[in-house]
KERO-863944 format. One line per 3 residues: number of its first residue (from 0); their letters; for each residue x, y, z of C-alpha. Coordinates in Angstrom, 2 decimals. Layout:
% residues N
NUM = A = X Y Z; ...
% end
This chain:
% residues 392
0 = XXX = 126.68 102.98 100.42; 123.75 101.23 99.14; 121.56 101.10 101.84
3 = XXX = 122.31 104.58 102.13; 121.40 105.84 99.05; 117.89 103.62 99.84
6 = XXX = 117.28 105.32 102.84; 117.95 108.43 101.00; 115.42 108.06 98.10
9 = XXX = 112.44 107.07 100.47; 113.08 109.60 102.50; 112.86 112.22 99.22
12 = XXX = 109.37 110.13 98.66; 108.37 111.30 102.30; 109.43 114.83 101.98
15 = XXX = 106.85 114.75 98.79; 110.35 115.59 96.35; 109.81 112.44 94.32
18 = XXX = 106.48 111.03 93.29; 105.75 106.75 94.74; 106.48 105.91 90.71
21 = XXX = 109.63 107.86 90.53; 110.62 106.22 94.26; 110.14 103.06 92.80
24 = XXX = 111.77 103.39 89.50; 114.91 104.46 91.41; 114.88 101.95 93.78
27 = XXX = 114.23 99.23 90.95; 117.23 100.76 89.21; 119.53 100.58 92.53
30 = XXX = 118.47 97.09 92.82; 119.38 95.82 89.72; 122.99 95.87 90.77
33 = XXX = 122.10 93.32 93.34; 122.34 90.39 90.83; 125.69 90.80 90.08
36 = XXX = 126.99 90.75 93.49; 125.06 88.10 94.65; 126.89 86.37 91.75
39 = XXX = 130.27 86.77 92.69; 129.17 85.71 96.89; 127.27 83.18 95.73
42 = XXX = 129.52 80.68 97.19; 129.41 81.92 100.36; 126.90 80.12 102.86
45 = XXX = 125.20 83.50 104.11; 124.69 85.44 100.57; 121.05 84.09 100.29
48 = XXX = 120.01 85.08 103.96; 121.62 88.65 103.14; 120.53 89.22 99.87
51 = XXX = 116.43 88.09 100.98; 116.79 90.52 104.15; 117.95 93.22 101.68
54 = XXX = 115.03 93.30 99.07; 112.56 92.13 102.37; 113.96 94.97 103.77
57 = XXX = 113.81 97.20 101.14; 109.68 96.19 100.36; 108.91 97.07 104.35
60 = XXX = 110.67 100.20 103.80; 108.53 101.34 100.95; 105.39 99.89 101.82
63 = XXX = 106.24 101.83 104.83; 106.61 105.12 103.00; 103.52 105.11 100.98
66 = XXX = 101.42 104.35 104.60; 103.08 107.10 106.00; 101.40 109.46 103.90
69 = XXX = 98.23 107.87 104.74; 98.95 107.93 108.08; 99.82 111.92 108.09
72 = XXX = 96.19 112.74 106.86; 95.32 110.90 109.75; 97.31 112.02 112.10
75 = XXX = 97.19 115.40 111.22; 93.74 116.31 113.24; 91.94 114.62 110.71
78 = XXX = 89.18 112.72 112.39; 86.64 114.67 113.78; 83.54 113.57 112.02
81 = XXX = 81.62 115.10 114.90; 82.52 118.09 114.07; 80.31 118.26 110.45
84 = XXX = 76.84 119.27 110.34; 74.02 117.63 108.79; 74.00 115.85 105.32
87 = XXX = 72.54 118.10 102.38; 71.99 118.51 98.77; 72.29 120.30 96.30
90 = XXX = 71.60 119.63 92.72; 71.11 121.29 89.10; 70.69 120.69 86.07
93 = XXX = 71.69 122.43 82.68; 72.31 122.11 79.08; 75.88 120.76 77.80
96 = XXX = 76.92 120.12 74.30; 80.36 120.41 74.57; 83.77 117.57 74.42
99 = XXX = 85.36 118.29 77.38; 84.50 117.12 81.40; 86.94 118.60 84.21
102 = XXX = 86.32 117.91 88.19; 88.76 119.54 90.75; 87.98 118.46 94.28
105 = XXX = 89.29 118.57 97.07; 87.86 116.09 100.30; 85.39 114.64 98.01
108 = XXX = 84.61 111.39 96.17; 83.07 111.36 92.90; 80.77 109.86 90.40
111 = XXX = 80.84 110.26 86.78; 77.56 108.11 84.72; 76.23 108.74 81.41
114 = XXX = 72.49 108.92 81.03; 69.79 109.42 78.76; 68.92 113.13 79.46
117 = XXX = 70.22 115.46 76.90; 70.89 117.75 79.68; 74.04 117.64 82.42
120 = XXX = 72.62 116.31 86.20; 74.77 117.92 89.28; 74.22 116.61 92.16
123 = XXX = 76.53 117.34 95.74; 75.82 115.60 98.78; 77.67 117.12 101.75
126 = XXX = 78.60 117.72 104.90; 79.82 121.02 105.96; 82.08 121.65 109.00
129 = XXX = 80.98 123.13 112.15; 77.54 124.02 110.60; 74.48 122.77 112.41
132 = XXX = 71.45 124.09 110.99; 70.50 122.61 108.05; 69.64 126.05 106.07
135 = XXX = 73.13 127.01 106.59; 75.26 124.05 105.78; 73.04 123.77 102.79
138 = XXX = 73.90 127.37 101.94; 77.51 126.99 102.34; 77.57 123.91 100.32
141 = XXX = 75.79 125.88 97.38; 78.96 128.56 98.06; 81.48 125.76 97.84
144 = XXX = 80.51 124.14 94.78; 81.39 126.14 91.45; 80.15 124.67 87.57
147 = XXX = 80.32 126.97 84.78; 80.64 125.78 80.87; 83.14 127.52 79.12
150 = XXX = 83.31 127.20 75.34; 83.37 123.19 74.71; 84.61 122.67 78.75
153 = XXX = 82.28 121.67 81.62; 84.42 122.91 84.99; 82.88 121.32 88.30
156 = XXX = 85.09 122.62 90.91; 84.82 121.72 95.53; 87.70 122.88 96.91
159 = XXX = 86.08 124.15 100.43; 88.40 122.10 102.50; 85.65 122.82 105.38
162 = XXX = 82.79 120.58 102.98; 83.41 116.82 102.45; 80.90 115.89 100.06
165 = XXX = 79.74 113.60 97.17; 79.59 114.41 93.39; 77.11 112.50 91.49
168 = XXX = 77.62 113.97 87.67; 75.48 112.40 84.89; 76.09 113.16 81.09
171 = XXX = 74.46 112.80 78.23; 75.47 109.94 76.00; 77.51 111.59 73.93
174 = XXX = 81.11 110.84 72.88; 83.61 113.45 75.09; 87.32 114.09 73.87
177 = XXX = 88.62 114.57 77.50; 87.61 113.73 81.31; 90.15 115.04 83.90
180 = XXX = 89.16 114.41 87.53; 91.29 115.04 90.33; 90.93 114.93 94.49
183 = XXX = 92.63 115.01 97.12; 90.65 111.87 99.35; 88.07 110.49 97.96
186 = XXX = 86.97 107.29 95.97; 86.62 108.18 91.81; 84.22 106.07 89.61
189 = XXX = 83.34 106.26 86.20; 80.38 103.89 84.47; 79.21 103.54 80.82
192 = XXX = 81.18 106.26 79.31; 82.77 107.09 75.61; 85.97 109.19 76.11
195 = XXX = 89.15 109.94 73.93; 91.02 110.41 76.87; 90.53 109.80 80.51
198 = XXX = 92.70 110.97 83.38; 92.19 110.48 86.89; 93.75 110.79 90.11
201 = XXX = 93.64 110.58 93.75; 96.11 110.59 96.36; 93.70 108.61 98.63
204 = XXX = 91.49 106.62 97.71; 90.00 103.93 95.24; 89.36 104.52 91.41
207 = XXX = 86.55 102.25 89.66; 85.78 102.13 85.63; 82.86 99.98 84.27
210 = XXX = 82.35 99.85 80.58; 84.77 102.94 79.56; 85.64 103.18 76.04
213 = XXX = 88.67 105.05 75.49; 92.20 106.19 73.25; 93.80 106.65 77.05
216 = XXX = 92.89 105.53 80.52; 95.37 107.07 82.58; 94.82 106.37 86.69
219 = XXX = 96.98 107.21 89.38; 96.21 106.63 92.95; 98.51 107.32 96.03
222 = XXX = 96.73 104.72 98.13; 93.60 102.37 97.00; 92.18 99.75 94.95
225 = XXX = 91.73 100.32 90.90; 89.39 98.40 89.60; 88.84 98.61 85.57
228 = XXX = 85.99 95.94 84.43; 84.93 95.57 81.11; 86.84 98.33 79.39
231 = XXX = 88.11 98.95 75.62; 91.09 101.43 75.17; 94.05 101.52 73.47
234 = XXX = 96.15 102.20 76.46; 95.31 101.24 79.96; 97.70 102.80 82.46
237 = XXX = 97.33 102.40 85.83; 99.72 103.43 89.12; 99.28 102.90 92.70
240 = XXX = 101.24 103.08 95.61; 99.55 100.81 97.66; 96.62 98.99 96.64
243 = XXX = 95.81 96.11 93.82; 95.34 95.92 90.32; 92.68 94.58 88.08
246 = XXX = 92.09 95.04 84.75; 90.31 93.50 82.44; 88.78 93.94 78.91
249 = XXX = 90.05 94.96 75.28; 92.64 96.70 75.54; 96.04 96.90 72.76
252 = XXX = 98.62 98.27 75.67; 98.31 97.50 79.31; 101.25 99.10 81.52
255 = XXX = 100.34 98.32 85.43; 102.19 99.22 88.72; 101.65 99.18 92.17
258 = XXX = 104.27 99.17 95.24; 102.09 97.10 97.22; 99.59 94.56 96.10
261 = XXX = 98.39 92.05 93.54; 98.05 92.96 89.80; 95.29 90.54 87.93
264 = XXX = 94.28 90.85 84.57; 92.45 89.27 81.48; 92.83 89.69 77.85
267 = XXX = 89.11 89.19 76.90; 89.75 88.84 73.05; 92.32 87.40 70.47
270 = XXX = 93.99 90.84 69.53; 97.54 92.27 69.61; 98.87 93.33 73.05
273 = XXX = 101.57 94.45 74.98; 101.76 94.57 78.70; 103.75 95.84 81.56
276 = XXX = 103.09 94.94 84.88; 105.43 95.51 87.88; 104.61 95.33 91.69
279 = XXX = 107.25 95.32 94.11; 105.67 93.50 97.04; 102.60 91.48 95.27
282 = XXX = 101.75 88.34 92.91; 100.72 89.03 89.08; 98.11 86.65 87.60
285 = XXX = 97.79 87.62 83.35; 94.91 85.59 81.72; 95.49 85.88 77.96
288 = XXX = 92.79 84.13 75.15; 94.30 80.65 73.18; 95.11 81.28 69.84
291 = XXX = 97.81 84.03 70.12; 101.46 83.90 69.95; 103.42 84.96 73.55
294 = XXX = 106.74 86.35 73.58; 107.42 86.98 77.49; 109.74 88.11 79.93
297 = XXX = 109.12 87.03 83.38; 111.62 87.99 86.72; 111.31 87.91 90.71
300 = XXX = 113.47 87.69 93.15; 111.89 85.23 95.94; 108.97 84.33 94.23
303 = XXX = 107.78 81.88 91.88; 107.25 81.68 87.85; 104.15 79.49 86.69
306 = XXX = 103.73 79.98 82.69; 100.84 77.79 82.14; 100.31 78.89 78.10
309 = XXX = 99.99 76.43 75.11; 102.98 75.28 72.88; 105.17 76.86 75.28
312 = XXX = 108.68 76.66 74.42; 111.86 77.85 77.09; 114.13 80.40 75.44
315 = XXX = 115.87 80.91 78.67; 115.81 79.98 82.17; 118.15 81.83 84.66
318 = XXX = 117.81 80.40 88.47; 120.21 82.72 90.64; 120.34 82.78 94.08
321 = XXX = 118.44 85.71 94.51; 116.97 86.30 90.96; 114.73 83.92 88.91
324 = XXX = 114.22 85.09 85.09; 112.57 82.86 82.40; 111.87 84.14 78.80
327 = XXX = 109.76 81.91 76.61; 107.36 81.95 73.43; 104.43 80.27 72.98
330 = XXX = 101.91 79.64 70.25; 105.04 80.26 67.51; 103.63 81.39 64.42
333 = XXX = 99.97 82.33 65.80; 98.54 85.56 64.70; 97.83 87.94 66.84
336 = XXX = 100.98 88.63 68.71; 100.86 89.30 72.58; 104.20 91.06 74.23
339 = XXX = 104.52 90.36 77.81; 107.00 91.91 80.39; 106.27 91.04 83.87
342 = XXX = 108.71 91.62 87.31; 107.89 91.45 91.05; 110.29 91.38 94.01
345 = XXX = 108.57 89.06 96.54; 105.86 87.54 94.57; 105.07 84.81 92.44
348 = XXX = 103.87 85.50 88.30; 101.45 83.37 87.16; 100.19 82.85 83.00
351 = XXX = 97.68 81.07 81.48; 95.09 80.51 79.09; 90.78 81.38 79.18
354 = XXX = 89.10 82.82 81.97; 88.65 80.97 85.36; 85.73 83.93 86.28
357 = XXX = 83.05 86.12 84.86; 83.46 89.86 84.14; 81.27 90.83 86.70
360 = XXX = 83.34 88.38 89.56; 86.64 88.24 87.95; 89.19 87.87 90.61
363 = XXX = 86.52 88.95 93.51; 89.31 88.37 95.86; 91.63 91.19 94.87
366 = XXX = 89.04 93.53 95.45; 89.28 95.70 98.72; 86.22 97.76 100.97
369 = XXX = 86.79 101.26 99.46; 89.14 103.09 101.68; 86.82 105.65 103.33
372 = XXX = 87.36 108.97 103.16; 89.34 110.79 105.63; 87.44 114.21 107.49
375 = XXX = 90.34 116.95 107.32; 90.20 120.03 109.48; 93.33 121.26 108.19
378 = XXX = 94.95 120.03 105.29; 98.26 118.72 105.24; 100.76 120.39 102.55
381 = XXX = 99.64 118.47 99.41; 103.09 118.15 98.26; 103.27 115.77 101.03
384 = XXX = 101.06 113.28 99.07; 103.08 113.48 96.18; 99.71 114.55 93.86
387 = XXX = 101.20 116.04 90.98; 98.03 118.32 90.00; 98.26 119.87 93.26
390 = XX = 101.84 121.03 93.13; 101.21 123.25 90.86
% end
């Protein structure tokens, strides 16, 4: 019945009825009953063997859903780069006072930098389809791209699915209340901005902040790398279905998933903190500062648990055969006070004190080639990517 219902959730995760972070909150939910069974087996000599192909088992069968969607861009008479005429550009420039920054694409990648202008910079590289002259593709890529400023609201809008293109957008150095990118494939970075609230997404592709400050940074990718480097937010909330995690920076609230790869992140001051960090097939490495109190809660299933903090004392230490929790506290009676609640299925958690790297090479390994960007000739149903801004 089990494996059933399983096979019946990642199949509603294929069919684009249940977003990767709803798949996997289900599927963490059906798994939690494993504990208990494996506690009333546990004297039989094959409940370990079972139990390790079931959650191995269940990890290859998601990991396997989330490339799947990758794989049906592909698939889907995606790659013919031959196909798209010559590169051109397009840029303008105009005034822009207001709070608010939105950019709807479609098979583009973009790039969001403040500057010191006082005036907005557009600037769209691209490639149209099946155009050859260069006069034409540029005026088709002029037709495709649509800007306008409405009240307090910049709009940048590509949604030609025929143009795959850059977006280079520079802003002055003001402080904006909202940023809201979105695209269908295509890499998203952001550098050197001040933002109440950021929110991007992707459903392929990587998403890159570098010295953000923000209330929010909510980022949601379907398949690629986020990278956030010396950030300060309140909340930093990230979700991927298949790529790794790092974070690092001053942050008060860090809540971190991904169904397939590494999460690593740094505390870079003394301050109080909560984090969240979850990855169903991946390690988790959290670098706190001394000096702080640690209350933690750390669980895998075939993995191990390294807590590597000062004064650390062992509230609890539960070794199942297919479960391994530990709750501890560390640094009792420190000010400020860190929350910690980590869980992976196959990995290893690892905690400790200062920083082993720089900012700028913090945990260089964990960092992927930018998934390139895939050329569509005719889309597949965006539901099928599970991109909640295009099922509208």
């Amino acid at each position: 019945m089990k494996q059933e219902m399983r096979e019946l959730i990642l199949q509603q995760v294929k069919d684009g009825k249940l977003t990767i972070e709803e798949g996997m909150t289900q599927l963490e939910r059906l798994e939690r009953l494993e504990p208990e069974q494996v506690q009333a087996l546990e004297n039989r000599q094959e409940t370990e063997k079972v139990d390790a192909y079931s959650v191995e088992s269940l990890t290859t069968k998601l990991t396997s859903a989330v490339e799947g969607l990758v794989a049906k861009l592909r698939d889907s008479d995606f790659t013919f780069s031959s196909n798209f005429g010559p590169e051109v550009t397009y840029s303008k420039s105009f005034p822009f006072t207001g709070k608010d920054i939105s950019l709807d694409l479609f098979n583009a990648s973009a790039t969001i930098v403040s500057s010191d202008h006082e005036e907005c910079e557009l600037i769209v590289t691209g490639r149209p389809l099946r155009q050859q002259d260069a006069d034409k593709a540029l005026e088709q890529l002029q037709s495709a791209v649509k800007h306008s400023v409405i009240g307090d609201r910049l709009v940048v809008a590509l949604r030609d699915k025929l143009v795959r293109a850059h977006v280079e957008l520079y802003v002055p150095h003001h402080h904006f209340e909202h940023l809201h990118v979105q695209t269908l494939n295509g890499e998203v970075r952001a550098d050197s901005l001040d933002v109440e609230n950021v929110r991007i997404q992707t459903a392929n592709g990587r998403i890159v902040l570098h010295d953000v400050h923000a209330s929010e940074l909510l980022l949601n990718t379907g398949n690629g790398t986020v990278e956030v480097e010396a950030v300060e937010a309140e909340l930093v909330h990230v979700r991927t279905g298949n790529g790794a995690v790092i974070v690092n920076g001053k942050y008060d609230k860090a809540s971190l998933k991904t169904g397939n790869g590494n999460i690593r992140t740094e505390l870079a001051t003394a301050r109080p903190a909560k984090f969240e960090l979850a990855s169903l097939a991946g390690n988790i490495r959290l670098v706190l500062p001394h000096g702080v109190e640690v209350e933690g809660e750390l669980e895998t299933n075939f993995g191990g648990l390294h807590c590597n903090l000062d004064e650390l004392e062992i509230i609890r230490d539960r070794k199942d055969v297919a479960q391994r929790r530990l709750e501890f506290l560390s640094g009792r009676g420190q000010t400020p006070r860190i929350e910690v609640e980590a869980g992976t299925r196959t990995g290893t958690i690892d905690l400790e004190h200062g920083s082993l790297h720089t900012p700028s090479t913090f945990l260089e390994e964990d960092k992927h080639e930018p998934v390139e960007p895939i050329d569509p000739v005719d889309p597949v149903n965006p539901g099928d990517l599970n991109n909640p801004f295009h099922q509208q």
